[in-house]
C-alpha positions as CSV (number, residue, x, y, z in Angstrom):
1,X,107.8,115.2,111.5
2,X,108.0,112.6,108.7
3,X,105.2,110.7,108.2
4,X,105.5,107.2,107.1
5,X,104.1,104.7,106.0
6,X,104.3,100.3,106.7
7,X,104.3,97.6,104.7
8,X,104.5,94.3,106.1
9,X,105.2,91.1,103.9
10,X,104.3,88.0,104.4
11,X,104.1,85.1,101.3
12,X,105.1,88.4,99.1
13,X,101.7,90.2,100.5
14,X,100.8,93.3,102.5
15,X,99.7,91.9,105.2
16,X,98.6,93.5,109.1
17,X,99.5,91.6,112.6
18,X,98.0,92.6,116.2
19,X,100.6,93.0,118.5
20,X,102.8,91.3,116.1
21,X,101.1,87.9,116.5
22,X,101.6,85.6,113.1
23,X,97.6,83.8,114.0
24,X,96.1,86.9,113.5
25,X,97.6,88.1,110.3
26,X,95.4,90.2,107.6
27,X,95.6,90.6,103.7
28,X,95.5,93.8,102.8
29,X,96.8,93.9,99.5
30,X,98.3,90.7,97.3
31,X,100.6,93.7,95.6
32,X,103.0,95.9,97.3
33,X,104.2,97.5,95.0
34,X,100.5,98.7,94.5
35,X,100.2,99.7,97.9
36,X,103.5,101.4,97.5
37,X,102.2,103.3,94.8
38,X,99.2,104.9,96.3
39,X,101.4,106.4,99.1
40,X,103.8,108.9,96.6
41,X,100.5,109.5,94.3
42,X,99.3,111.2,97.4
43,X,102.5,113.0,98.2
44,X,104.1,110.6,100.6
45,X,107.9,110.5,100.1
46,X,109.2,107.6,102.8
47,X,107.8,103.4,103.5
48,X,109.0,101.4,106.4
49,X,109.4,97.6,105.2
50,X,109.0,95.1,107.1
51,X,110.4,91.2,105.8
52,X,107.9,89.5,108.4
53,X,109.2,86.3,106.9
54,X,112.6,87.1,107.5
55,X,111.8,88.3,110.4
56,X,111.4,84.9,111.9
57,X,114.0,83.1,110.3
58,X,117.7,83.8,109.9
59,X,117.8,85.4,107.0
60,X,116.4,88.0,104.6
61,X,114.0,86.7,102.2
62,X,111.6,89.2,100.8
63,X,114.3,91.4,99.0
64,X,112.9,90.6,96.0
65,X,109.9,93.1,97.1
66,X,112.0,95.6,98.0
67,X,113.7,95.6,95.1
68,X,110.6,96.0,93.1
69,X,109.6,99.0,94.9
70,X,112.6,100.8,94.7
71,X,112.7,100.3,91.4
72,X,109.1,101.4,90.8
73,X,108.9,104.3,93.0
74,X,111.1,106.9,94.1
75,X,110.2,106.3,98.0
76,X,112.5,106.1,100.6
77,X,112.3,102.7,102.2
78,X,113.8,101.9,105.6
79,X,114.3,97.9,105.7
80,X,113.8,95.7,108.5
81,X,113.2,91.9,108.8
82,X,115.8,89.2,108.7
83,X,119.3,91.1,108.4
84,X,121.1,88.7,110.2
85,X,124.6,89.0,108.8
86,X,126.6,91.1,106.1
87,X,125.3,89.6,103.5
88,X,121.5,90.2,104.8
89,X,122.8,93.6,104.7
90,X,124.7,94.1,101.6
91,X,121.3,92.6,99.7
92,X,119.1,95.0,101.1
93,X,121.0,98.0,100.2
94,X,122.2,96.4,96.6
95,X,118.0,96.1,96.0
96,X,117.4,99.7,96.9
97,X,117.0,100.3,100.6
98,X,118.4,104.1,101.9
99,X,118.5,102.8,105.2
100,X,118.0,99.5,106.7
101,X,116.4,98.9,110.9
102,X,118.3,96.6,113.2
103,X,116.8,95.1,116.0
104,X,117.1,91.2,116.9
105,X,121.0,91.5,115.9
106,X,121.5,94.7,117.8
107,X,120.6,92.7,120.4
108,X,121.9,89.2,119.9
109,X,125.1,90.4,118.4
110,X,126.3,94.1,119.2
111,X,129.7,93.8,117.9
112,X,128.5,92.6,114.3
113,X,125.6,95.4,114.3
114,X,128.0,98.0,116.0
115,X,130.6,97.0,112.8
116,X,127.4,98.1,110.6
117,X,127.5,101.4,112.2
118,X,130.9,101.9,111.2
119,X,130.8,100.6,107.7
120,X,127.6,102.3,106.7
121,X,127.5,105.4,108.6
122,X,125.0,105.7,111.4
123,X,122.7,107.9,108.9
124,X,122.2,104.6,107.3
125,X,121.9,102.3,110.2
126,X,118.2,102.6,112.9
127,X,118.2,100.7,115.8
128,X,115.0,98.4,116.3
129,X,114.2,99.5,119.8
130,X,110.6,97.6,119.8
131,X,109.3,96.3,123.7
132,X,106.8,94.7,125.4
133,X,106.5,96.5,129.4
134,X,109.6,98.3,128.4
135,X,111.2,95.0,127.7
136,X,113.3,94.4,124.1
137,X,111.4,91.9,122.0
138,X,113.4,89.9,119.4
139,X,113.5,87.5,116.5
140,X,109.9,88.8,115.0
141,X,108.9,89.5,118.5
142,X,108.2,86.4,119.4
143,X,110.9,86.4,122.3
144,X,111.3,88.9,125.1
145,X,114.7,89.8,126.5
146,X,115.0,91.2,130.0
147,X,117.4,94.6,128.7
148,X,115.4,97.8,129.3
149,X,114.2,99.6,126.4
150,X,115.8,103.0,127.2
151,X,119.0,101.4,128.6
152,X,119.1,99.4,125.2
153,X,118.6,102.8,123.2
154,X,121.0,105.0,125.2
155,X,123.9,102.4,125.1
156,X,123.6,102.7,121.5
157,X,123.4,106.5,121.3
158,X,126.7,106.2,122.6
159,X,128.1,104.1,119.7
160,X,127.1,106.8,117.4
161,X,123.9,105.7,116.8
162,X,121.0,108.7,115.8
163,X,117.4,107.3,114.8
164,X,115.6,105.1,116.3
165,X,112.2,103.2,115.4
166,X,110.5,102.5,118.7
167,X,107.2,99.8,118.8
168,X,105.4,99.6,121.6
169,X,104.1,95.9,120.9
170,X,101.0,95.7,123.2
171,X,99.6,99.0,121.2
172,X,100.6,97.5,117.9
173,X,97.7,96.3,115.8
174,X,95.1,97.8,118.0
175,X,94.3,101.5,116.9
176,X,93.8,102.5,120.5
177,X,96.9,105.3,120.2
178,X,100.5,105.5,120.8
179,X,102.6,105.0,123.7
180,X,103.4,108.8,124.9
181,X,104.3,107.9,128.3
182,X,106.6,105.8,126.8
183,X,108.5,108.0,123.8
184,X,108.1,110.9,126.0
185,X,111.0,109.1,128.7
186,X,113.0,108.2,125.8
187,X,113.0,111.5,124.5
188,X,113.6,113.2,127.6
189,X,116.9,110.8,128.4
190,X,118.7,110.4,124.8
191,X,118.8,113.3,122.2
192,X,118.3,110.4,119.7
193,X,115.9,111.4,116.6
194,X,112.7,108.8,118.0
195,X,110.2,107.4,114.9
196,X,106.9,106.1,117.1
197,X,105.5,103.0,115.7
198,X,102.7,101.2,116.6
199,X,98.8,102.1,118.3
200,X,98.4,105.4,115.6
201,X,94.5,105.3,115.0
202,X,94.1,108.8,114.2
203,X,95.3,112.1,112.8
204,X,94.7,113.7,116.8
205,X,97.8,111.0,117.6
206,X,100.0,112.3,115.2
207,X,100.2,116.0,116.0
208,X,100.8,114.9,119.6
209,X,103.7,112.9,118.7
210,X,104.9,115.9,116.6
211,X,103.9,118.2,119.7
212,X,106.0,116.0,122.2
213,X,109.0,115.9,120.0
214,X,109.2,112.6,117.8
215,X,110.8,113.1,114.1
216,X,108.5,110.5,112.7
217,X,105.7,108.2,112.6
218,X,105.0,105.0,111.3
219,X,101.4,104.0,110.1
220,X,100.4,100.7,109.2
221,X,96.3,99.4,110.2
222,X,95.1,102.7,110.5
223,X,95.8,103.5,106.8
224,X,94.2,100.4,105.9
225,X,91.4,100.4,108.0
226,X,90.6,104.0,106.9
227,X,91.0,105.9,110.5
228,X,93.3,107.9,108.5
229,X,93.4,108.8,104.8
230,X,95.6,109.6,102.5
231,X,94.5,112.5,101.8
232,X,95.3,113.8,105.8
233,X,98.2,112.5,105.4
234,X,99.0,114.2,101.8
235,X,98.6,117.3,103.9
236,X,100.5,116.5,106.7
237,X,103.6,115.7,104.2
């Protein structure tokens, strides 16, 4: 199972949400890109990226962070936040992203993010399955649709689509532990390759999510709240 881990921008910062609500955002770091660094100096080879800022609005905006990592590390960073169109998408892979995580426009507009698919390759494209009571949240989260979360994922599966990142929002932010209930149905009705995101407060939740199948995790607070240390996390990798 990879292990990886989040940065969220906001303003250019690393910054935390709780169940990806703006109000309650945290500073965690004014420099990424020193964030960024402590991961591979402990043996850490993959960062999710989040463009929160873009993530509301209708475009990308913090490529320029992106590119700064990729230029300073040799991490592989999955990009999410703000690609709205194809030229959201051609920035993010021109400023260094391997793969790049669709999920308001895989929802709002399946024919352009289906196109994507095709262009890229669906090693390069993840589908942004992230819910609130198995619900699809969009634009930043801050809307809910009324498509269900496995319904969403398999009808994608079937457009050649082979990872998907998976948030359960109401665990996000709160270090209280995944949702297994919930990645264990989506595992046991798509043969998708399922990253868990969201509620990790320990090293205990990872080797479960290993143990019931899921080819990755992403770890934001818990890293920066200290539940789990690098170090652990070194070793897992």
């Amino acid at each position: 199972m990879r292990i990886i881990p989040a940065i969220d921008i906001i303003d250019g910062k690393c910054v935390r949400l709780t169940k990806g609500d703006y109000t309650t955002k945290k500073v965690y770091n004014e420099d990424p890109l020193e964030v960024a660094k402590s991961f591979q100096d402990n043996g850490i080879k993959y960062l999710h990226l989040v463009d929160l800022d873009g993530a509301k609005s209708n475009r990308i905006i913090n490529y320029k962070i992106l590119e700064r990592l990729s230029n300073h590390t040799d991490l592989e960073i999955d990009f999410g936040g703000g690609l709205k169109s194809d030229k959201d998408i051609e920035i993010a892979f021109n400023c260094g992203a391997k793969q790049v995580t669709g999920g308001s426009i895989a929802s709002q507009n399946r024919e352009l993010f289906t196109s994507w698919i095709d262009r890229y390759g669906p090693e390069k494209i993840i589908l942004g399955a992230d819910c609130k009571d198995r619900k699809i949240a969009i634009n930043g989260w801050v809307k809910r649709s009324d498509r269900d979360v496995v319904d969403f994922i398999k009808s994608y599966e079937k457009l050649g689509i082979r990872e998907v990142i998976s948030t359960d929002i109401a665990r996000d932010g709160m270090l209280e532990g995944p949702s297994i209930e919930l990645y264990t149905d989506i595992l046991s009705e798509t043969n998708i390759d399922l990253v868990a995101s969201g509620g990790i407060s320990n090293y205990g939740d990872l080797i479960m999510l290993k143990k019931i199948g899921c080819s990755g995790a992403i770890i934001g607070k818990a890293i920066y709240e200290a539940r789990i240390t690098l170090k652990e996390l070194s070793e897992l990798c």
